[in-house]
N, C-alpha and C positions, 0 to 999 in steps of 0.2 A: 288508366293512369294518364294524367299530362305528360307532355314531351316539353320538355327545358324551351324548347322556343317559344311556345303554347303559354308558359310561366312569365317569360322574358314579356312578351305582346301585352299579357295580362297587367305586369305589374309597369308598363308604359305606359300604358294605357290610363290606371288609375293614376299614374305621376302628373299625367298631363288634363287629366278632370278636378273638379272643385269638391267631390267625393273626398270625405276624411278615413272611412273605414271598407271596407268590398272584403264578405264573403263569397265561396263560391264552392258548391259542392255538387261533383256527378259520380257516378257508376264508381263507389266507394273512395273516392280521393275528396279531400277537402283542402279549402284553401281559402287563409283569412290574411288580409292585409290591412296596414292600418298607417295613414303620412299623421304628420306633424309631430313633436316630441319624439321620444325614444320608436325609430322606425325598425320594426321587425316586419319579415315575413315567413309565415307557417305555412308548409305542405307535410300534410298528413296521408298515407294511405289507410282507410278504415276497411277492413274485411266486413263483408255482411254476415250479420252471425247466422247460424243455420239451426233449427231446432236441433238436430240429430246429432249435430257433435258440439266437441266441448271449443270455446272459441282459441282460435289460433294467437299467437304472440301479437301485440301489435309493435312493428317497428317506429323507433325513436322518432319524431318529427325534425324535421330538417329545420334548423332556427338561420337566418342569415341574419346579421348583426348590423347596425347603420352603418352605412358608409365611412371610411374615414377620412380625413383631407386628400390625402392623395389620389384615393378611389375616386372620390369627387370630380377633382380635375382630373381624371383619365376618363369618366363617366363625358362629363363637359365636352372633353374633345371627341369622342363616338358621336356624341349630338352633331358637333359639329361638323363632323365629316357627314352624316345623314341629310343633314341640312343641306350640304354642297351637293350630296347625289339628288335630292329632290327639287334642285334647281335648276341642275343639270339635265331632268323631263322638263320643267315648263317648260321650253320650246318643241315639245312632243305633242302631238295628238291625242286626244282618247277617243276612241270609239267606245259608247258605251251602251249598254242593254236598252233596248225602247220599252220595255216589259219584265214580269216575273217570269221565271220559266226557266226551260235547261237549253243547255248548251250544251251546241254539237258542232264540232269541225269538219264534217263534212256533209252527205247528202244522204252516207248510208253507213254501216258499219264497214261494210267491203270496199268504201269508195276514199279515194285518197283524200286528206285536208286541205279543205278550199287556200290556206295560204301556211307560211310554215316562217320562222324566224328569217328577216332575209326578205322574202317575196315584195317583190314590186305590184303596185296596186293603182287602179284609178279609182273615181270619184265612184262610177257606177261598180267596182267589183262586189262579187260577194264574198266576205270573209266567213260567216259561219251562219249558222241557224240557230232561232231560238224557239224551242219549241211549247206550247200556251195551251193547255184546253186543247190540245188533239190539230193544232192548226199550226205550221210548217210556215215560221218569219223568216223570209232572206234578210240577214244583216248586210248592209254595203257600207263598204268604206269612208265615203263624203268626201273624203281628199285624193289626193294622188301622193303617191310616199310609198315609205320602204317601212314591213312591218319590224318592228325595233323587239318587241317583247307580246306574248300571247299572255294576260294574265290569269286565263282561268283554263282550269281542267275538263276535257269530252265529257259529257255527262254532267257537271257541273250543275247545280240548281245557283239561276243569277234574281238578283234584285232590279229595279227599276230603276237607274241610272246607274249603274254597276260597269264598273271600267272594265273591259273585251281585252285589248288591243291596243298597243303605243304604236304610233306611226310617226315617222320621221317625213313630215311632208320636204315637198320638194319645189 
């Protein structure tokens, strides 16, 4: 089942593409969205039926009904506040993946993380590892700065240009 933020992301996401309909369906949840004219969005949870029993109830589908004025303008000022907080990084750094691969905060599992919310850094430190095809990338910083925000998780599988690490250069 999706988690409400997981929903929230999804249906931003389609707000902000030229997409007029996005279904979307995994491991028994479904979920159809549709902009322009009368906007609804449906989440459904589907049970997988199983030969040996008889199938279970399915519960009601969640209907959310188009926006009204008001929601609009309170919808508006969220934007706009997001807007200010993603202004408020452009003068930040990214460090970002040189590679596909995972990510690791430190050197080993027992070994502390090469930097931690906070930490001061140079041009040459190394912030993490990303690890390719069995071969062990030191990531380095490029700047000197204070790291601001770690944005991915140990173990993490990243993309190739995939944001690491906000730094507040200095």
């Amino acid at each position: 089942m999706l988690k409400v933020q997981e929903i929230r992301e999804l249906i931003k996401l389609v707000d902000q593409s030229s997409i007029d309909e996005f279904s979307y369906e995994f491991e028994g949840s479904k979920i159809k969205m549709k902009k322009h004219g009368e906007t609804k969005t449906v989440v459904e949870h589907v049970q997988p039926a199983t030969p040996t029993s008889a199938p279970a109830p399915q519960p009601a589908p969640v209907v959310q009904e188009a926006p009204r004025p008001e929601q609009k303008a309170k919808a508006a000022a969220v934007q706009e506040l997001k807007q200010e907080e993603v202004q408020d990084t452009s003068n930040l750094h990214k460090i970002v993946s040189p590679m596909v691969g995972t990510f690791y905060q430190s050197s080993s599992p027992e070994a502390d993380a090469y930097v931690k919310t906070g930490s001061k850094v140079s041009k040459d430190s190394i912030v993490c590892i990303v690890e390719a095809m069995k071969l062990f990338n030191e990531i380095e910083a490029e700047v000197n700065g204070e790291i601001v925000e770690i944005l991915v998780k140990d173990g993490q599988l990243v993309e190739y240009g995939q944001p690491l690490f906000l730094v507040k250069p200095e």
